[in-house]
N, C-alpha and C positions, 0 to 999 in steps of 0.2 A: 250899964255895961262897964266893966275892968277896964282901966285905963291901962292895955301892953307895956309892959316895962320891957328897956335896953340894957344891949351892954355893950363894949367898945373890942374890936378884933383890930389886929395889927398887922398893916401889909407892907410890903416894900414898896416906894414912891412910886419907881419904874414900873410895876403891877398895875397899882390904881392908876396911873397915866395912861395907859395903853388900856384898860379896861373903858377908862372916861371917854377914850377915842372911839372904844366901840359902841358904847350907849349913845355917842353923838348923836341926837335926830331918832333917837329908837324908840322914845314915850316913857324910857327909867327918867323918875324925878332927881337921880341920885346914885354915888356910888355904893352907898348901902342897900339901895330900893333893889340894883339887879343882883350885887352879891347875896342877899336875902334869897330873892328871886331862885339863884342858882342852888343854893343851900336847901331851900326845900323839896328843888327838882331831884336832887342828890337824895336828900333822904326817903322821898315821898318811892325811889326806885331801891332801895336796899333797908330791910329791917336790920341784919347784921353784917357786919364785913368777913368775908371765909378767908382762913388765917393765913394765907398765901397771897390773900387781897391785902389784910392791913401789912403784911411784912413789904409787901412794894411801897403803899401808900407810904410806910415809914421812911424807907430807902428813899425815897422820891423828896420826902419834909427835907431829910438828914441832906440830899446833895445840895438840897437849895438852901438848906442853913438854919432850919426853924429848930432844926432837933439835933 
């Protein structure tokens, strides 16, 4: 078996902090095991974004500063 290769995403502290606080006691090993976790729930529900969709999702990046 392929040993899965990573890669490293970057969040705001205050994010992962209050993220860490929700996994507390939840059975995630980790702050990447539930943002994974989320990530595939997200994808696993949309093959593509309809363009009304990404023009928020961008709106949304851009107020909070990633874009």
């Amino acid at each position: 078996m392929a040993k899965t290769k990573y890669t490293s995403v970057s969040i705001p502290i205050p994010l992962a902090n209050k993220v860490k606080k929700i996994i507390k006691n939840s059975g995630f090993k980790s702050l990447s095991d539930y943002v994974t976790y989320i990530l595939r729930e997200i994808v696993a529900g949309k093959k593509e974004f309809e363009r009304g969709e990404l023009k928020q999702l961008k709106e949304r990046l851009k107020a909070l500063g990633y874009l």
